[in-house]
C-alpha positions as CSV (number, residue, x, y, z in Angstrom):
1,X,-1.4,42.7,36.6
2,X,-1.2,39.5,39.0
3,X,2.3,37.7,39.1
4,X,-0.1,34.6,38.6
5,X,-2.2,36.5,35.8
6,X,0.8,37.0,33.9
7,X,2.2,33.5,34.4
8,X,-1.2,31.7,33.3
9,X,-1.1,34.3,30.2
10,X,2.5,33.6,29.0
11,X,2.3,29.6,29.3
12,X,4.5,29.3,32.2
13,X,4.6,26.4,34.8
14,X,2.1,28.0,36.8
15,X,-0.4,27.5,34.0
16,X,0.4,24.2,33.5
17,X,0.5,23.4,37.0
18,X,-3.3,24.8,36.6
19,X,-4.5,23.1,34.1
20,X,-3.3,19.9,35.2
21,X,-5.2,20.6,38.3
22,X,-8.0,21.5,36.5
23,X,-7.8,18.4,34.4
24,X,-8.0,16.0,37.3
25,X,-10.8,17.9,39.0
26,X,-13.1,17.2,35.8
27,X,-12.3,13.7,36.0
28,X,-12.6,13.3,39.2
29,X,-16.0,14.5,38.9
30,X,-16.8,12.4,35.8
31,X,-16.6,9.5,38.2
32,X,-18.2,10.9,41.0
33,X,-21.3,10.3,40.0
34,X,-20.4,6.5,38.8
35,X,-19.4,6.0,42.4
36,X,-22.2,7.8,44.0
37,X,-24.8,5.6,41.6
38,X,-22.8,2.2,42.5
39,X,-22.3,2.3,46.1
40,X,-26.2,3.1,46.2
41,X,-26.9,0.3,43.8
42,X,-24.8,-1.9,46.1
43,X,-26.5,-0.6,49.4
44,X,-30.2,-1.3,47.7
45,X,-29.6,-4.5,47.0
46,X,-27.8,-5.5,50.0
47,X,-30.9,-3.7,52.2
48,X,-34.0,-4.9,49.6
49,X,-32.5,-7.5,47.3
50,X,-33.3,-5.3,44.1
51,X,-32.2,-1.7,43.3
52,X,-35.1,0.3,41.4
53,X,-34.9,3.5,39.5
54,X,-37.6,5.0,42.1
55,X,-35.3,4.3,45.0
56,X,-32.3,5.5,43.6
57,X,-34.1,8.8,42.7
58,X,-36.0,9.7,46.3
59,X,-32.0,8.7,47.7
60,X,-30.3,11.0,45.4
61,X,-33.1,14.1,45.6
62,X,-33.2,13.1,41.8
63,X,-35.8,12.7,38.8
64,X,-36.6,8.9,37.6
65,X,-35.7,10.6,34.4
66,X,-32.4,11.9,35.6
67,X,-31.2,8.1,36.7
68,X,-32.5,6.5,34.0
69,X,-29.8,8.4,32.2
70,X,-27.3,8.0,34.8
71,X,-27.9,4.4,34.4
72,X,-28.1,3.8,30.9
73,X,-24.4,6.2,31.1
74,X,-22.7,2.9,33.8
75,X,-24.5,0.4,31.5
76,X,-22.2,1.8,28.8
77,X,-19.3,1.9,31.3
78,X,-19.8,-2.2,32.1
79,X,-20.8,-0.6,35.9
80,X,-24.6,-2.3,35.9
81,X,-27.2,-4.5,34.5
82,X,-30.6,-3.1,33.7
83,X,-33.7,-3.9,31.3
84,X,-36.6,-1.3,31.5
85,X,-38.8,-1.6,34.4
86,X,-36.8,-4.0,35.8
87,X,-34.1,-3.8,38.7
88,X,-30.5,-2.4,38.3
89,X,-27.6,-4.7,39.2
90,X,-24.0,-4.1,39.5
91,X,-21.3,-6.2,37.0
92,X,-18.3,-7.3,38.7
93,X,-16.3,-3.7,37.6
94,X,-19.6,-2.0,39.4
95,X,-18.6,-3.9,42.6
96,X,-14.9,-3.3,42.6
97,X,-16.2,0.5,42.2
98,X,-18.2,0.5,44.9
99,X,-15.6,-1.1,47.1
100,X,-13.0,1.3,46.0
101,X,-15.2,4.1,47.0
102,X,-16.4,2.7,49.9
103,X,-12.9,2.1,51.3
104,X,-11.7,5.4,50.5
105,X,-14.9,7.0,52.5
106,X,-14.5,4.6,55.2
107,X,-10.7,6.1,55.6
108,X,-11.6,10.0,55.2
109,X,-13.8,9.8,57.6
110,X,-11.6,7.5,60.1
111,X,-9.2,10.6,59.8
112,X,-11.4,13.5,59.6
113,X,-12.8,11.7,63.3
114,X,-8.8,11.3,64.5
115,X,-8.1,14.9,63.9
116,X,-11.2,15.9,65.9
117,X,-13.6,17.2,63.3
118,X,-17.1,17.3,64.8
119,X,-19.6,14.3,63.8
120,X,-21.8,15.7,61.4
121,X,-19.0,17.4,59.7
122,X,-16.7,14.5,59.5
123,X,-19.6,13.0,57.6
124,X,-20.5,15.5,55.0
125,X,-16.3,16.7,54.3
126,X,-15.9,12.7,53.7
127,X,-18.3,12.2,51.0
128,X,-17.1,15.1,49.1
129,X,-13.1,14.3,49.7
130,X,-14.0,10.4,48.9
131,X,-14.2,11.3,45.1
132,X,-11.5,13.8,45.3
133,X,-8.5,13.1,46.9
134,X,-5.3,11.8,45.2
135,X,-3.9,8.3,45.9
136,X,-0.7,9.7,47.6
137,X,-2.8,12.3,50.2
138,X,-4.9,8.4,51.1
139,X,-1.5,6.7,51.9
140,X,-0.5,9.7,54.2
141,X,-4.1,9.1,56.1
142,X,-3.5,5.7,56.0
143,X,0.4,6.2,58.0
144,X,-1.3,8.8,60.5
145,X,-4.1,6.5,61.0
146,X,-1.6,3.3,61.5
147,X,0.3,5.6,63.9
148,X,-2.3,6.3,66.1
């Protein structure tokens, strides 16, 4: 059997290393989506004065159906402001999300582009990392970035 099969088995660091790893990646994903939804919100309204439903689904690839739940999810979060068939808005805690977010994209993809990853690349790897990376790996960007 594995040395790491045998660790996970018997409880030893390993495993809780693992799970701990494991815990942070299901939260980061819980927020994902928040993120994804309020940075769109934010770019709707700041390109068409409203956000609607319908233009957060064709964006996402989603049903109406899918982000009227998503929405009704950040309305219990405090993220927006919605009434049925009428537009979506962010609170102020949906903003500072969406900056947060923002900011951290805005630095991924700064480094992903310093370290020579092609365009296209650079562009998909930073969404993905955005809602992934740990606070400490963003301050080591930052200092290589700063450096530069």
């Amino acid at each position: 059997m594995p040395a790491r099969a045998r660790s996970a088995r018997s409880g030893g660091v390993q495993s809780v290393t693992a799970a701990n790893g494991h815990r942070r990646i299901r939260q980061d994903h819980a927020t994902e989506l928040a993120e994804d939804y309020v940075e769109l919100v934010e770019d709707l309204i700041a390109e068409h004065g409203e956000a609607r439903a319908v233009d957060i689904a064709r964006h996402l690839g989603v049903t109406h159906v899918t982000v009227t739940k998503s929405v009704g999810r950040l309305q219990d979060d405090g993220l927006v402001t919605s009434a049925p068939y009428r537009s979506i808005f962010l609170t102020p805690k949906g903003r500072r999300l969406a900056r947060r977010a923002r900011e951290r994209h805005r630095l991924v993809l700064a480094f992903l582009r310093a370290i020579g990853a092609p365009e296209d690349d650079a562009e998909a790897d930073a969404e993905g990392i955005e809602h992934h990376i740990s606070p400490g790996t963003l301050r080591a960007m930052r200092r290589f970035l700063d450096k530069r």
